[in-house]
N, C-alpha and C positions, 0 to 999 in steps of 0.2 A: 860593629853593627851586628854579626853574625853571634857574637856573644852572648848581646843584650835581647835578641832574639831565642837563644838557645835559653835565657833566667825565663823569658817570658813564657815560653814552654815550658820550662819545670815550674813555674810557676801556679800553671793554670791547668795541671796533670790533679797536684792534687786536690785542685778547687772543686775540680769533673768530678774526682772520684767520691769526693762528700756529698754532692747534689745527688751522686748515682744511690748514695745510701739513704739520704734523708729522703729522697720520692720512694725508697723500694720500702721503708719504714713507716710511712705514711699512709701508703695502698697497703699493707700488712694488719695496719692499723683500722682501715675504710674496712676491710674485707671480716678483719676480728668481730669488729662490732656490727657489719649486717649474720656473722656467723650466729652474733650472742639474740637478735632478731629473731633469728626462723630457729632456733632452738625451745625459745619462748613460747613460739606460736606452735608449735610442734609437740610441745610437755603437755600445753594444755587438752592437747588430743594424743595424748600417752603413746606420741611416737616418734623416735627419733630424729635426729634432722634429716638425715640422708633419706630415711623412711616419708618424711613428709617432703621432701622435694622429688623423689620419685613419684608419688604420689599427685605430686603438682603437674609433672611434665604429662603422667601418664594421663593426664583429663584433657591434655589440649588436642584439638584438631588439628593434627598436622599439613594434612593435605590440604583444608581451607587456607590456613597460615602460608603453604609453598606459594598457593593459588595465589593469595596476596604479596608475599614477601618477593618474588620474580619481576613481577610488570613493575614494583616500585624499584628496584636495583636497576631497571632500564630506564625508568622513566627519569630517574635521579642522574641520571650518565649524562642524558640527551640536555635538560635541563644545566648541568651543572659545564657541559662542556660549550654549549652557548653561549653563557655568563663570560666563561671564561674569554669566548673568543672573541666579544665586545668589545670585554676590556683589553684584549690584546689591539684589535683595531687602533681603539682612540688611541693608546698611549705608546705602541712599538709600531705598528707596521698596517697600514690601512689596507694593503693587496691581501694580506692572510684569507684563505677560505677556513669555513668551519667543516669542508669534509678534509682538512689537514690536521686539523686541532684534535678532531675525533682520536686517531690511534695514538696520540702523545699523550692527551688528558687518559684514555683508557688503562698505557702500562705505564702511568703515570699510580695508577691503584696499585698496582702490582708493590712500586718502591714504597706505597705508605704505609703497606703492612710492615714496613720496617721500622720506618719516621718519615713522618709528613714531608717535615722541609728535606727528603730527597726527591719525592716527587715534586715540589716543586722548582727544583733543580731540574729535573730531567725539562722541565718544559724549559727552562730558561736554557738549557745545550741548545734547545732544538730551535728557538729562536736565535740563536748566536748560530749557530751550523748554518740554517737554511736562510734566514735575514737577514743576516749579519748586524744582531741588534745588540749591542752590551749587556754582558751578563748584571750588572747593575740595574740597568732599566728596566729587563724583562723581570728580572727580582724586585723592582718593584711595585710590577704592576699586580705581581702575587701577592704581595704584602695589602694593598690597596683593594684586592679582592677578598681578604682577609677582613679587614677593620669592615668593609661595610658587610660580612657576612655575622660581623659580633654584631652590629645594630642592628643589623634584620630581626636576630635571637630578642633583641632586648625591645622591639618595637613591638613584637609581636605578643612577648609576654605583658607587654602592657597594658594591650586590648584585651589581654587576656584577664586579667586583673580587675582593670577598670570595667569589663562585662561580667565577671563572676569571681567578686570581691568578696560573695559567702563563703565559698569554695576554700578562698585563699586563708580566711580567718579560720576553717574548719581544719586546715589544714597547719595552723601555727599554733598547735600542741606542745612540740618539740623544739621548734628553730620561731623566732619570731618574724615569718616570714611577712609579714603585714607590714609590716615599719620595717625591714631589709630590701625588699623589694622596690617600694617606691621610692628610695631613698637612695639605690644603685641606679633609677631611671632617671632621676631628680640629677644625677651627677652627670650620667651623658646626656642629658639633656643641656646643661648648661657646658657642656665641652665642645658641643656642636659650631655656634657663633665662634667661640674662639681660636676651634680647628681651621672652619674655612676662611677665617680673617688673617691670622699666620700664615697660610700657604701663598693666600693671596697678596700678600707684603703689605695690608693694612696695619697691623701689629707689630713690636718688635721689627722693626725694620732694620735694626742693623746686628740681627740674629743670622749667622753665614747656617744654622742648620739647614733651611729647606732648600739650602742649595747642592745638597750633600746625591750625587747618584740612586743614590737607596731610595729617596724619598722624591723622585723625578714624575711620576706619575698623579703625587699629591699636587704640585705644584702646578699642574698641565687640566686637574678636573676642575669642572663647574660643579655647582648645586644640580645641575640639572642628570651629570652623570652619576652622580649618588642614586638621585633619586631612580633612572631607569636602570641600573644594576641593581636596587633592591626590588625593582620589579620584577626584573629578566628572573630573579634566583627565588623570589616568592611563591612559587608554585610549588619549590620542594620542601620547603617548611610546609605551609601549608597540606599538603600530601601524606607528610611525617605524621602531621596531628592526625590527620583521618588512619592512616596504617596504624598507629601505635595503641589509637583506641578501639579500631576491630582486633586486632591481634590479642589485645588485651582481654577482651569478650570470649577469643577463642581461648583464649587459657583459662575461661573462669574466673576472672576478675572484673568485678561490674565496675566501668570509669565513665565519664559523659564525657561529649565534646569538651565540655567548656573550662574540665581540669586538667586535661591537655594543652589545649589550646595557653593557658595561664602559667603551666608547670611544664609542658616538653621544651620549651627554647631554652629554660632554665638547665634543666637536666642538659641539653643540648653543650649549654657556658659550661658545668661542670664537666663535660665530658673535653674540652677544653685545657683543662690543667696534667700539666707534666707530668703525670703520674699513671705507671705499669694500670696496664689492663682497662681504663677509664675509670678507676676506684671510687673517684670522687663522683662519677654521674651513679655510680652502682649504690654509697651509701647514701646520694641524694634518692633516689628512688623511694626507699626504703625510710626514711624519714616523710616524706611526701606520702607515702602508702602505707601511714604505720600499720595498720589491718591487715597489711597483703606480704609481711618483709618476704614474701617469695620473687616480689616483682624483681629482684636485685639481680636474681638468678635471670627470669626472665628477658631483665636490659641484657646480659652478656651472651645470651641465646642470642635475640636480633641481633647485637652488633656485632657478632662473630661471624653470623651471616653472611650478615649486609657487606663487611670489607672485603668476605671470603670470596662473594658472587661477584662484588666488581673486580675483584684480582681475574676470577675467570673470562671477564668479558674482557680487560687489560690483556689475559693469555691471548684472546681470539684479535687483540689488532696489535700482539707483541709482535709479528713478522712485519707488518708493516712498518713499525715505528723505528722500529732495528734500522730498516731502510732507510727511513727518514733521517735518524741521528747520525750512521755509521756507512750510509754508504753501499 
């Protein structure tokens, strides 16, 4: 057994280490071509790149931007660590309070500056430490916080769409985002019925996956807990679209609501895939803005921010939570 264990590790060493190149080749890739972007845009005003993103930086108002960029890294904790402790209620542990939840989800930031799924690790120690809830279940009530935060993205771009469907054609220049867009709604739309009919042993009945630990929380929700976990977490999308489109003003880039509203949950999915830096929400930007390829720069301004400030607020309930996990 200890063998076939030791092939299965050498087996899956060098699986990792191809994935590690082909996302580091990819983002090298995303970043080359927003590079070949603002070089473009930069010839045309006979100035370098570097010269025209300094250029860029030096017209924003930074103090307006802190002004806004602070209340939204609080508001986004309090918000995001609520959700969280819903779904901890209904599916591990009904006594949980959400002033417990607060310093786990907090240096819970701290581990995401590394990889996500450690912080979410850290929350499932601290519900096996202090509930004694299995690290399976509480992993999978993250997971199920997960999946309905991809349909928030995708419900939202839809209104976005369907209320400003000029936008989105003025915007498929480059990528045919007109016919890609509704056509990725069109699919989870129709995966919705078949999702909550499989969990709930209408389908496939004699399918042993949804009996699997991992997926213990699908099994356990209603339609009804979708729908108020995508309420409880609706105020920081929502939020995101209002921040992203003043921020955006303050750096000099004219955008309305309504091409946020259409285009940030998008950006939002690409910032989503496995690759160094969020490359893929950075060269989405920049096709989305062909006029502006500066915005590219701008995404990794806000989101270095943004994860940098909740690490900080993570450091300020790091004592706590220490406590909580370790004793």
């Amino acid at each position: 057994m200890s063998e076939e264990a030791g092939e299965i590790r050498v087996d899956k060493k060098p699986k990792s280490i191809v994935m590690r190149i082909v996302t580091w080749l990819l983002a090298f890739g995303c970043f080359y071509l927003v590079y070949g972007r603002v070089e473009v845009a930069a010839a045309r005003l006979d100035l370098s790149p570097q010269e025209y993103l300094i250029q860029f930086f030096a017209g924003a108002d930074w103090v307006m931007w802190l002004s806004l960029m602070i209340p939204y890294s609080i508001f986004f904790f309090l918000v995001d660590s609520h959700a969280t402790w819903r779904t901890i209620r209904w599916f591990n542990t009904a006594d949980i309070k959400l002033v417990q939840i607060l310093p786990i989800r907090a240096s819970a930031y701290i581990l995401s500056l590394v990889n996500e799924q450690v912080g979410k690790g850290a929350m499932s120690l601290y519900l096996l430490r202090s509930h004694k809830v299995p690290g399976w279940e509480a992993l999978s009530s993250m997971i199920f916080l997960g999946i309905v935060e991809i349909y928030q993205l995708l419900i939202i771009s839809c209104v976005g769409v369907i209320l400003y469907m000029d936008l989105v054609n003025a915007a498929s220049t480059q990528l045919p985002l007109n016919r890609i867009l509704p056509a990725v709604f069109m699919v989870a739309l129709l995966y919705i019925p078949v999702h909550l009919m499989y969990f709930s042993g209408r389908i496939f009945s004699g399918s042993t996956l949804r009996d699997k630990p991992l997926l213990r929380a699908f099994r356990q929700a209603r339609p009804l807990n979708y729908l108020l976990l995508l309420l409880f977490k609706l105020p920081n999308l929502l939020m995101a679209v209002v921040v992203y489109t003043l921020a955006l003003e303050l750096f000099n880039v004219p955008v309305g609501f309504g091409q946020m509203l259409a285009f940030l949950p998008v950006i939002f999915l690409a910032a989503a895939l496995p690759l160094p830096f969020h490359a893929g929400a950075l060269l989405l930007w920049t096709v989305l803005f062909p006029d502006y390829p500066e915005v590219g720069a701008f995404s990794l301004v806000m989101h270095t921010f943004f994860v940098s400030f909740n690490a900080v607020i993570g450091l300020i309930f790091l004592p706590k939570a220490n406590k909580e996990l370790f004793g």
